[in-house]
C-alpha positions as a LaTeX table, in Angstrom:
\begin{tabular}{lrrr}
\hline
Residue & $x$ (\AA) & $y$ (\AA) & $z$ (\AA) \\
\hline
Unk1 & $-10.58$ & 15.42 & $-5.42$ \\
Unk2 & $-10.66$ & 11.65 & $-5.49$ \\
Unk3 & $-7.40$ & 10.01 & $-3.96$ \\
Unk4 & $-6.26$ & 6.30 & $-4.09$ \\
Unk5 & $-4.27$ & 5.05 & $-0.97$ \\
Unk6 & $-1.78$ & 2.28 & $-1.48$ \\
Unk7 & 1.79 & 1.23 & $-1.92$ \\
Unk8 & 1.46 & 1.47 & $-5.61$ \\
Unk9 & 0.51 & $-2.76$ & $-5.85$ \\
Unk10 & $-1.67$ & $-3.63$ & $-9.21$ \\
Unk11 & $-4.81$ & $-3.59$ & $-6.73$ \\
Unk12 & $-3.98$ & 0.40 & $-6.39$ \\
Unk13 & $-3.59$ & 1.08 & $-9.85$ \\
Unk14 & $-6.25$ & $-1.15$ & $-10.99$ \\
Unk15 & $-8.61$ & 0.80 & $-8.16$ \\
Unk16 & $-7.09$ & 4.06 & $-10.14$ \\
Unk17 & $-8.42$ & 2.44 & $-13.96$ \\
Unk18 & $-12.05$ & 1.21 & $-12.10$ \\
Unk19 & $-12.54$ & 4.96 & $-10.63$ \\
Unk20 & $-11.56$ & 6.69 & $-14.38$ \\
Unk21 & $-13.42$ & 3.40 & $-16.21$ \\
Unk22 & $-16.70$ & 4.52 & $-13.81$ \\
Unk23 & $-16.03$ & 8.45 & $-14.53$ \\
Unk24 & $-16.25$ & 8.19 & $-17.67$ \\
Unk25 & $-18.88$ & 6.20 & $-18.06$ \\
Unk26 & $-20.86$ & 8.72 & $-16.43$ \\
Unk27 & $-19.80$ & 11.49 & $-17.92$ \\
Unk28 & $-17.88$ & 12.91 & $-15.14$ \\
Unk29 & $-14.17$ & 14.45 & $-15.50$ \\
Unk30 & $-12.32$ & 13.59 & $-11.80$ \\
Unk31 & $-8.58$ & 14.34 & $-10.31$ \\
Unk32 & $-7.34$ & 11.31 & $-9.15$ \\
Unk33 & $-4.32$ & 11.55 & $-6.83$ \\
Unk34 & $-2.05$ & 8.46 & $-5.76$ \\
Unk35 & $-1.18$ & 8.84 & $-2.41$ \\
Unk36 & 1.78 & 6.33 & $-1.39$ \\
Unk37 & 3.25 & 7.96 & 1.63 \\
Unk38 & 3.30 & 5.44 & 4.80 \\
Unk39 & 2.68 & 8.09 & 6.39 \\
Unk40 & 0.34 & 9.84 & 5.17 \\
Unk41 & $-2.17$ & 6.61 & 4.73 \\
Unk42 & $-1.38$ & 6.20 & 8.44 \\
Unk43 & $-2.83$ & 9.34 & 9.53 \\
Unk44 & $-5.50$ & 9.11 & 7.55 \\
Unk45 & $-6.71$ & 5.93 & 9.43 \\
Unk46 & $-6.38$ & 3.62 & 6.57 \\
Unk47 & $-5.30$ & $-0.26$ & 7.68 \\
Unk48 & $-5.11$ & $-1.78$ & 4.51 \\
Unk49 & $-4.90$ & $-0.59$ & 1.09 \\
Unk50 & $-6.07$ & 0.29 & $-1.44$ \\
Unk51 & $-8.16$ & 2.88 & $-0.03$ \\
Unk52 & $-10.55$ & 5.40 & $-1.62$ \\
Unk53 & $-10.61$ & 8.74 & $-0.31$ \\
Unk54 & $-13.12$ & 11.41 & $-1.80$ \\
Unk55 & $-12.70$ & 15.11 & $-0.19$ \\
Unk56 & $-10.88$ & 14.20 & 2.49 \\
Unk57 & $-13.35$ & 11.11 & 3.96 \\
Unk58 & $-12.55$ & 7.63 & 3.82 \\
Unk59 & $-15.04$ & 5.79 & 1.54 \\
Unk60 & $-13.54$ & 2.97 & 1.01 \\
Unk61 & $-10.95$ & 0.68 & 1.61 \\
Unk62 & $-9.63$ & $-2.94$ & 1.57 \\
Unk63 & $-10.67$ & $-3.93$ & $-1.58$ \\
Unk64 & $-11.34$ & $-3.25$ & $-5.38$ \\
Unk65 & $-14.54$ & $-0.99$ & $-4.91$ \\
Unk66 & $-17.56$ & $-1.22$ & $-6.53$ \\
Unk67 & $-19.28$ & 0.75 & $-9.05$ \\
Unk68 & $-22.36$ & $-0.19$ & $-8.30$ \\
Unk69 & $-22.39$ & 0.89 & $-4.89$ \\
Unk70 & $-21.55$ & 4.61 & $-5.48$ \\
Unk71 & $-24.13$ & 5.44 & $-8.32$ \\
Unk72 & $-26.26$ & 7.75 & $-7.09$ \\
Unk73 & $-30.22$ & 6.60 & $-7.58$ \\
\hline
\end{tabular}
């Protein structure tokens, strides 16, 4: 499961469209869950948003992520 971190801001959902945009592209189906809780982002660790969190780890954070940098190759 693939979740997105944030307050909801247009960086959030446009980190939501880049991580379906790069899915599909590849072929790959995904769950994407927005997680806006305060909370929640707090105990994950997470100091600024949007944040990218795939099974449970941190991979990214701070900014819009890059597709190029998770291709596998």
């Amino acid at each position: 499961m693939i979740e997105v971190l944030g307050s909801g801001c247009s960086k959030c959902r446009s980190t939501i469209g880049i991580i379906e945009r790069a899915a599909q592209a590849s072929g790959v189906e995904v769950q994407i869950v927005k997680v806006g809780s305060p909370d929640e982002i707090k105990r994950s660790g997470v100091r600024a948003t949007p944040a990218v969190r795939i099974d449970g780890k941190v991979v990214h954070a701070a900014a819009f992520p890059h597709t190029r940098k998770y291709k596998p190759g």
